[in-house]
N, C-alpha and C positions, 0 to 999 in steps of 0.2 A: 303330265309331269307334275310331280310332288313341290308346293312349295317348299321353300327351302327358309331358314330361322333368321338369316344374316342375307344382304348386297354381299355380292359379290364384288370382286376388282373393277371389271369392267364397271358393271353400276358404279362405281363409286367415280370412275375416273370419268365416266360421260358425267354425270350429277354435278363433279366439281369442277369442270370443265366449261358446262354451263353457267354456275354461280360467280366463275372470273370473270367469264366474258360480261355476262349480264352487268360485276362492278365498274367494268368497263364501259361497257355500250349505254347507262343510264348518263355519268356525269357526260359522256361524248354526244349525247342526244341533247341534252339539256342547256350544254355552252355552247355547240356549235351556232353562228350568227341564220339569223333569220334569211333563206332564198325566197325573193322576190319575183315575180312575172318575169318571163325575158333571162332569169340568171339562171347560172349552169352548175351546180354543185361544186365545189370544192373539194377537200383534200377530207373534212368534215366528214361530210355525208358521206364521201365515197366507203373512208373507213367505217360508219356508221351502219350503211347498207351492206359491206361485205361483211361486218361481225355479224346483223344480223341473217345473213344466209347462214354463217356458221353455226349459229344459232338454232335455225330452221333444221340445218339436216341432222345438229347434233340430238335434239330434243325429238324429230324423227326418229333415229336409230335406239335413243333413250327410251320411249316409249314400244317399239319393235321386244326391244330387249327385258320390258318389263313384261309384255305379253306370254312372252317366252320363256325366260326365266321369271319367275314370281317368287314373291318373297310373302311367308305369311303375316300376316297383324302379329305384333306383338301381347302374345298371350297374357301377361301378366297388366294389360290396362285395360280398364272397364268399361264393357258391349262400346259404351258412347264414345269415348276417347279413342276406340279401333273405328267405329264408325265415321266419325268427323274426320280420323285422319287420312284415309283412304277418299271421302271425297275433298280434301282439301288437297290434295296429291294429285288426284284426276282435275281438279278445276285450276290447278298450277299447269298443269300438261294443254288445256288447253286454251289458258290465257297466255302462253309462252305463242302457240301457234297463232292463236289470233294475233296478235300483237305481231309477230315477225312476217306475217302474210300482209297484214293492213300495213306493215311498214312497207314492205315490196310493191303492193298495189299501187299506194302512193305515190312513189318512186316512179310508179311505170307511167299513171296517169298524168303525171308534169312532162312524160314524153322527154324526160333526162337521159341521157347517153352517159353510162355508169362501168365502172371496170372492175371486176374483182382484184380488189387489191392492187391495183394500177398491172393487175398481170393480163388477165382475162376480160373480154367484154362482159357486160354482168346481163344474164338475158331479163328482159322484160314481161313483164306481163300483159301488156295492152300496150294500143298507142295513144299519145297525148289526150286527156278530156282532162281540163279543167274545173268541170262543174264536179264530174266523178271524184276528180284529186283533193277537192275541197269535203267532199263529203267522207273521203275515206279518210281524211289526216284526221277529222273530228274521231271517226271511230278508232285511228290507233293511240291518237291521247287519250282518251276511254280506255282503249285497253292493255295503256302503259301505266294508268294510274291504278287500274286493278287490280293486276297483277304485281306493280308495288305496293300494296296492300296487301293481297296472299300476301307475297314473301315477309312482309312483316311480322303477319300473323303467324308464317313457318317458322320464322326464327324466333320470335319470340317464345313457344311452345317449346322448341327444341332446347333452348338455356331453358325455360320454367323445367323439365325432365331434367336435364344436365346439372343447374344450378339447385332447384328445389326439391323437387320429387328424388334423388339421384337416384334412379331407375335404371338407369342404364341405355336405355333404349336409342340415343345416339348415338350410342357404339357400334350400331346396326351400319350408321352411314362414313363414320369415323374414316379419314384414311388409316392404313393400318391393318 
C-alpha cells in the first residue's frame, strides 16, 4: 500500500481521542490520594485504571492502523526534521504502551480487585506480589514522566510549524 500525503479520519479521531483521555488520566493520576498496604482503590484509580485500558487498546488499534494505513513524511521538511519526527512518533507509541502496561501490572501486583468502569471486573494480570508492585509503580513513574516529556516535545514542535515555520504540516493531524 502507497503511502498516502494527509491522516486520514480515523487517524485523526483515534490520535484525539488519545490526547483527551491522556488530559484526563495525568491530572486523575496525579490528585488521586495515595493507597496504602491493606487499602482497596477507590472511585480514583478505578477511573484511572479503566482510562488507562482505554488507552491501551486505543493506542493498540492506533498503531495497527498506522501499520496499515501509512502516511508519508512530510516532503517539504529537511532529511532531519522527517527523521526525528517519525522516531519521536514511534517512541510516543511506545512510551503510551509502556506506561499503560506498567500501570495495569501495578494494579494487578497489589492484588486489587478493580472494575471497568464500575461495569465490568477489570481482569488482571498476576496475583498480589508486593515486592513486584513496588518495583513496577517505580517503572510506570519513569514512564509517565517520559512520556510527559515526548508529549512536550510534540507539541511544542507542532506550534513551532503551526506558529513559526507556518508550514502547514499540522494540517496533516488537524481535525477537519
Amino acid at each position: 500500500m502507497a503511502p498516502r500525503l494527509h491522516y486520514g479520519a480515523t487517524a485523526k479521531v483515534l490520535h484525539w481521542s488519545i490526547v483527551a483521555l491522556l488530559l484526563v488520566q495525568y491530572p486523575l493520576g496525579w490528585l488521586m490520594p495515595d493507597i496504602h498496604r491493606g487499602m482497596q482503590p477507590g472511585a480514583g484509580m478505578t477511573f484511572h485504571v479503566s482510562i488507562g485500558l482505554v488507552v491501551l487498546m486505543l493506542i493498540v488499534v492506533r498503531f495497527a492502523w498506522r501499520l496499515t494505513h501509512p502516511v508519508a513524511p512530510e516532503s517539504s521538511l529537511p532529511a532531519w526534521q522527517r527523521l526525528t519526527s517519525e522516531g519521536v512518533h514511534w517512541m510516543l507509541y511506545v512510551m503510551v504502551l509502556l506506561t499503560t502496561v506498567t500501570g495495569w501490572l501495578f494494579a494487578s501486583f497489589r492484588g486489587w480487585s478493580i472494575t471497568f468502569f464500575y461495569l465490568l471486573p477489570f481482569p488482571m494480570l498476576s496475583s498480589g506480589n508486593p515486592a513486584a508492585g513496588k518495583a513496577i509503580d517505580g517503572l510506570h513513574q519513569a514512564a509517565e514522566w517520559t512520556l510527559l516529556g515526548l508529549i512536550a516535545l510534540h507539541v511544542l514542535v507542532a506550534l513551532l510549524h503551526l506558529l513559526y515555520y507556518r508550514d502547514r504540516v499540522m494540517n496533516r493531524m488537524l481535525p477537519g
